[in-house]
C-alpha positions in Angstrom: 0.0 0.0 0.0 1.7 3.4 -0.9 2.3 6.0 1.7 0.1 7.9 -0.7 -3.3 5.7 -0.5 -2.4 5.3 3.4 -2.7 8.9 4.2 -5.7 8.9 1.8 -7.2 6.0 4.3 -6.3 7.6 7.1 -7.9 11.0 6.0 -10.7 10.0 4.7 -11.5 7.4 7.9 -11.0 10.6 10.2 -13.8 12.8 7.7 -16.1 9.9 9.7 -16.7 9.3 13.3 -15.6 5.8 12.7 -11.6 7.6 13.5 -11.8 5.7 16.6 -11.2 2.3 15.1 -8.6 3.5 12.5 -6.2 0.8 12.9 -8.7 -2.0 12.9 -10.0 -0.4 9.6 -6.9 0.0 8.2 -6.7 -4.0 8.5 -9.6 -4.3 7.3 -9.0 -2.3 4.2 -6.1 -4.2 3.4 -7.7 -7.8 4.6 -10.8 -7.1 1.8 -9.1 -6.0 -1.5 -9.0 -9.1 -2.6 -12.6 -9.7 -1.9 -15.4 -10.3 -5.1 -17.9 -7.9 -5.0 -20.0 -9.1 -7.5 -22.9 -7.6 -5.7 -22.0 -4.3 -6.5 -24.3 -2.4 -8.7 -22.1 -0.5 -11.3 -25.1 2.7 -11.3 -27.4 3.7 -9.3 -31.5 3.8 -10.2 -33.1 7.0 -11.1 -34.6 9.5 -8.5 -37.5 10.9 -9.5 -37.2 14.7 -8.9 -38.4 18.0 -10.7 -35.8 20.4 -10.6 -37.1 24.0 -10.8 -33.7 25.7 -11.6 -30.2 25.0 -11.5 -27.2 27.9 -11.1 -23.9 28.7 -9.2 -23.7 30.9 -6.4 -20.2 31.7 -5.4 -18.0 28.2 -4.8 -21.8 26.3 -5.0 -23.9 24.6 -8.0 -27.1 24.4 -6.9 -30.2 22.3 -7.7 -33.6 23.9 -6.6 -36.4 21.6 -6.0 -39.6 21.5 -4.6 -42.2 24.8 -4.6 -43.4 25.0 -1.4 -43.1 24.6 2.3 -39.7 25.2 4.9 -36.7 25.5 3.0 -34.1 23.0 3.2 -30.5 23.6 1.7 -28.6 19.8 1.5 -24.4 20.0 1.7 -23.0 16.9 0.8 -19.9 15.5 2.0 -16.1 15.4 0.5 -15.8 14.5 -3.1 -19.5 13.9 -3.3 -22.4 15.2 -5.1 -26.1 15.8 -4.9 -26.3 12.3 -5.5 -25.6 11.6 -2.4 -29.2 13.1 -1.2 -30.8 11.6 -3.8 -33.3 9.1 -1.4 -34.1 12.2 1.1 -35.1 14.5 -2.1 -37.5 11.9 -2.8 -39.2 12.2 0.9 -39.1 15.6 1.1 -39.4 17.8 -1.6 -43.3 17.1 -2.2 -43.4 19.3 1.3 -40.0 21.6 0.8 -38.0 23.5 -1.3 -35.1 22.1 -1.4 -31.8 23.9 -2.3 -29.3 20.6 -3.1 -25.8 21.8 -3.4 -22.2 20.5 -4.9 -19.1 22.3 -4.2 -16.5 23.8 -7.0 -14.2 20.7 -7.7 -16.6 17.3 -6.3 -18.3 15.1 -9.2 -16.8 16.8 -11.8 -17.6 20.5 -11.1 -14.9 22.9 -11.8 -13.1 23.2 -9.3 -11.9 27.4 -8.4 -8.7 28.7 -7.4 -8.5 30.1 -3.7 -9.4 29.1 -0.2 -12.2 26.2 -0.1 -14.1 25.5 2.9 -14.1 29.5 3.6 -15.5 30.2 0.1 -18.3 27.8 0.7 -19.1 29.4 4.2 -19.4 32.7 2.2 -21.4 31.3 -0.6 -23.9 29.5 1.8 -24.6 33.0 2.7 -24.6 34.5 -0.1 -27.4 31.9 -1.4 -29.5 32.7 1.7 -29.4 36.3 0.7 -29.8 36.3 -3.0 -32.4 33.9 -2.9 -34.1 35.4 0.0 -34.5 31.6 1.1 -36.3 32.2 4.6 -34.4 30.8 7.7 -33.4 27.2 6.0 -32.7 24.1 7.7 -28.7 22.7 6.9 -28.6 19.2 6.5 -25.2 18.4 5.6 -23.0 15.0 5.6 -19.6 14.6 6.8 -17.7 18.1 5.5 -21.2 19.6 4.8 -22.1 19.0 8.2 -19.1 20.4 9.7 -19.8 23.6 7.2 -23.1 23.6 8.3 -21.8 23.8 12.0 -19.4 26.4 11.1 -21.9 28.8 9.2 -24.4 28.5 11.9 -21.6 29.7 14.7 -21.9 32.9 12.7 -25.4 33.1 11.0 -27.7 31.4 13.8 -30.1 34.1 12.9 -29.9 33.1 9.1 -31.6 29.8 10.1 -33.8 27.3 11.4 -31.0 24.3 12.5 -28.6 22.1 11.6 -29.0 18.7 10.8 -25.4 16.9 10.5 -24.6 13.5 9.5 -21.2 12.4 10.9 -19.2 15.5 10.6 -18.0 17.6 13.8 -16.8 20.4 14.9 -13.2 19.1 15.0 -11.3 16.2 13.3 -11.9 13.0 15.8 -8.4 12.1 17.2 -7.0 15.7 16.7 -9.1 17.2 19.1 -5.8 17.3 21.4 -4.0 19.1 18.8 -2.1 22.6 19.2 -2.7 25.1 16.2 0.7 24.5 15.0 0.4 20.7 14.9 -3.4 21.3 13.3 -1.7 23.5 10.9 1.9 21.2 10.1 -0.4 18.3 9.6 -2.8 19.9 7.6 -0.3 21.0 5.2 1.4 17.9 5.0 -2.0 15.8 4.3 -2.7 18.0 1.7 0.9 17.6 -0.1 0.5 14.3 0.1 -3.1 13.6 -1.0 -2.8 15.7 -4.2 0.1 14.1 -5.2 -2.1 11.0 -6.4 -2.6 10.1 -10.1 -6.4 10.1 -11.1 -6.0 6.2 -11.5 -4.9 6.0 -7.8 -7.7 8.3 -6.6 -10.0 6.1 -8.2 -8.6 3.4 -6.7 -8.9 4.7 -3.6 -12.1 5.8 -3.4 -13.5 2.7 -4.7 -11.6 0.5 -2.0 -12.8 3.6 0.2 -16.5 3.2 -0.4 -16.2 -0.6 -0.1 -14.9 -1.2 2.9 -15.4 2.2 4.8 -17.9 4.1 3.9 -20.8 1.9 3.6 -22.0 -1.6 4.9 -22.9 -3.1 1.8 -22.2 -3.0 -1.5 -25.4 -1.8 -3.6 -23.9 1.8 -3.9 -19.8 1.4 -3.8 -19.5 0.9 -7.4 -21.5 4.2 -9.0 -20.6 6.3 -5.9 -16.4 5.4 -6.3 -17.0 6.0 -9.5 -18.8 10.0 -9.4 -16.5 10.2 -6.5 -13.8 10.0 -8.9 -15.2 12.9 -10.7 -13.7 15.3 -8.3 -10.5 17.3 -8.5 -7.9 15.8 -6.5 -6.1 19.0 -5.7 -9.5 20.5 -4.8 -10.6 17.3 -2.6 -7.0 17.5 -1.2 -7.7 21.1 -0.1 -10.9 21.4 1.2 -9.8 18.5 3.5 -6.8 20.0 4.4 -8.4 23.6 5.6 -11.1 21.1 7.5 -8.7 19.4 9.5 -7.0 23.2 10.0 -9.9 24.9 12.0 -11.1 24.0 15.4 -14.4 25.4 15.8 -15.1 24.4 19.3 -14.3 27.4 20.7 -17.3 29.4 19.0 -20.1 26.3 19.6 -22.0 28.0 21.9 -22.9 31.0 19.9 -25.1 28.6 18.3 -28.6 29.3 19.3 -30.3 27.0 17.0 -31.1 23.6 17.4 -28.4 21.1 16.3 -28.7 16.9 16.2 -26.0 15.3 15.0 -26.2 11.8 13.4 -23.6 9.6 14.8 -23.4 5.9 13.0 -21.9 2.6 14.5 -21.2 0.0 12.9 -20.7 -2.9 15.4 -18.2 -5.2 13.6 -15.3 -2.2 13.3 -15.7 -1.3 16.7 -15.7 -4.9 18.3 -11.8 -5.6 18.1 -11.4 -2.4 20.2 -14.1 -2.8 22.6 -15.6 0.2 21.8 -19.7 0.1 22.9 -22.0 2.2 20.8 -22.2 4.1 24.1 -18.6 4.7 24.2 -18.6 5.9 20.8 -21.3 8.5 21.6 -19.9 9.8 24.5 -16.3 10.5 22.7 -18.8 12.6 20.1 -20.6 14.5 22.4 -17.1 15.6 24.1 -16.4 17.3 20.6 -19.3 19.4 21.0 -18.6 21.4 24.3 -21.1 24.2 24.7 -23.3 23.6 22.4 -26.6 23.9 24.5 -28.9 23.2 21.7 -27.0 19.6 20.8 -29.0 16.2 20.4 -26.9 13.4 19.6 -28.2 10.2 17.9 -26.7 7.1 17.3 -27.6 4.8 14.5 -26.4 1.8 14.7 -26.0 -1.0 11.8 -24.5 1.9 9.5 -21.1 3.3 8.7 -20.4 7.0 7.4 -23.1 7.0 4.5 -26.0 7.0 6.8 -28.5 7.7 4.1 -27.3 4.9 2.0 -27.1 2.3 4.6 -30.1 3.1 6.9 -32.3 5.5 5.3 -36.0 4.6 6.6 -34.1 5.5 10.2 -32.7 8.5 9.3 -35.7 9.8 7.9 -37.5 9.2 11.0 -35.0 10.6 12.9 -34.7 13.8 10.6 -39.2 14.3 10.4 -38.6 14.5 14.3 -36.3 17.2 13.9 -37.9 18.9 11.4 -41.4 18.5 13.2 -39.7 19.9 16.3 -38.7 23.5 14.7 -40.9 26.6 15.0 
């Protein structure tokens, strides 16, 4: 395994919760390469969806969906697309109007010179302002969740909550970090992770999505593949600038509601003796001083909640939605 697709691993395992069993995934990884995975389906099935307009705003290409009812803006995760959102559009936008997002560089949108995650934070408000979108509800996954954390430290009064799917605050297992570290190691990932060929980025993504990101296999196939799509240098910075910024500090100028989706997946966890409640407890330390916070665990699912569990996590995201004034 090159040092290369190791520090790819490694980076992309921290993006998920699932950080706290690195090792044993990392034997894992290695352990199912050689596995058949005949399962797989190479694309995914149609979604049914009528989109009213599509544009950019600023670092975002946006889908807009839906006609009626409390806004929703959707921020998917590293290297992914709207895709990714694809079985929640179908729940919700009879009732919403949904605002589904891809950032510059993921699933082969250009990607634009300058700082990333910032850029995004900007655009997000930007969006909410052009569009006069009224108080919208952030659902994001992985990085988009941690956006969505990090805009609503600073725009609380812009919206209605935040709904994040296994992204934090801070990178699990940096959390212990000083600046300088936070800021060496950031730089070095993102030296690293750009140096990859196209061919070993799809690799990677693909071995990623197999054995990481999801418990089964229906998915891994078309998902590595779109994955693919995105700009390595730009993947390799927005990750880079995520792992950079500590936003504890500000959590508790948050005044909206937050719940956080935290998945466990029982068989990674089992080597280290790690208990779901264990694993929910290390989460909710990430989140000092966040008065508003509600953590839920879903177990029976790794970091692509919505792919792996989705009747549960759109029960668990009505409840939030039906709890908002």
């Amino acid at each position: 395994m090159s040092s290369a697709f190791t520090l790819l691993t490694h980076i992309r395992h921290l993006t998920g919760i699932a950080a706290l069993s690195c090792t044993l995934m990392l034997s894992h990884f290695s352990n199912a390469l050689a596995a058949d995975n005949n399962t797989e389906k190479t694309a995914v099935a149609a979604v049914s969806k009528t989109v009213v307009s599509s544009y950019q705003t600023g670092s975002l290409y946006v889908d807009q969906i839906g006609t009626q009812g409390v806004p929703i803006i959707l921020i998917p995760g590293l290297s992914s697309g709207a895709y990714v959102w694809d079985d929640l559009v179908q729940r919700l936008q009879k009732d919403h109007v949904l605002y589904v997002l891809t950032l510059a560089g993921f699933d082969g949108k250009p990607a634009m010179e300058g700082p990333k995650l910032s850029r995004a934070r900007d655009s997000l408000l930007q969006l909410i302002n052009e569009k006069k979108i009224d108080r919208p509800v952030l659902i994001g996954h992985s990085l988009g969740s941690a956006l969505a954390i990090w805009f609503a430290e600073s725009h609380s009064d812009k919206i209605r909550g935040v709904f994040g799917i296994d992204g934090l605050p801070v990178m699990p297992r940096s959390e212990n970090f000083t600046a300088t570290q936070r800021q060496e190691f950031a730089s070095s990932m993102q030296q690293r992770y750009a140096r990859q060929t196209p061919e070993q980025y799809a690799a990677g993504q693909l071995q990623y999505m197999r054995n990481i990101a999801m418990t089964g296999n229906q998915y891994t196939a078309d998902f590595a593949q779109r994955s693919a799509r995105s700009d390595v240098a730009a993947s390799a910075a927005y990750m880079s600038e995520l792992f950079a910024i500590d936003m504890r500090p500000e959590l508790p100028k948050i005044s909206v509601p937050v719940t956080i989706i935290s998945p466990y997946y029982a068989p990674d966890f089992a080597a280290l003796n790690i208990t779901e409640a264990a694993k929910t407890d290390y989460v909710r330390s990430l989140m000092p001083g966040l008065k508003t916070l509600k953590l839920v665990s879903i177990p029976d699912s790794r970091h692509f909640v919505m792919q792996d569990q989705p009747e549960v996590l759109a029960a668990r995201l009505q409840e939030f939605l039906s709890s908002l004034h």
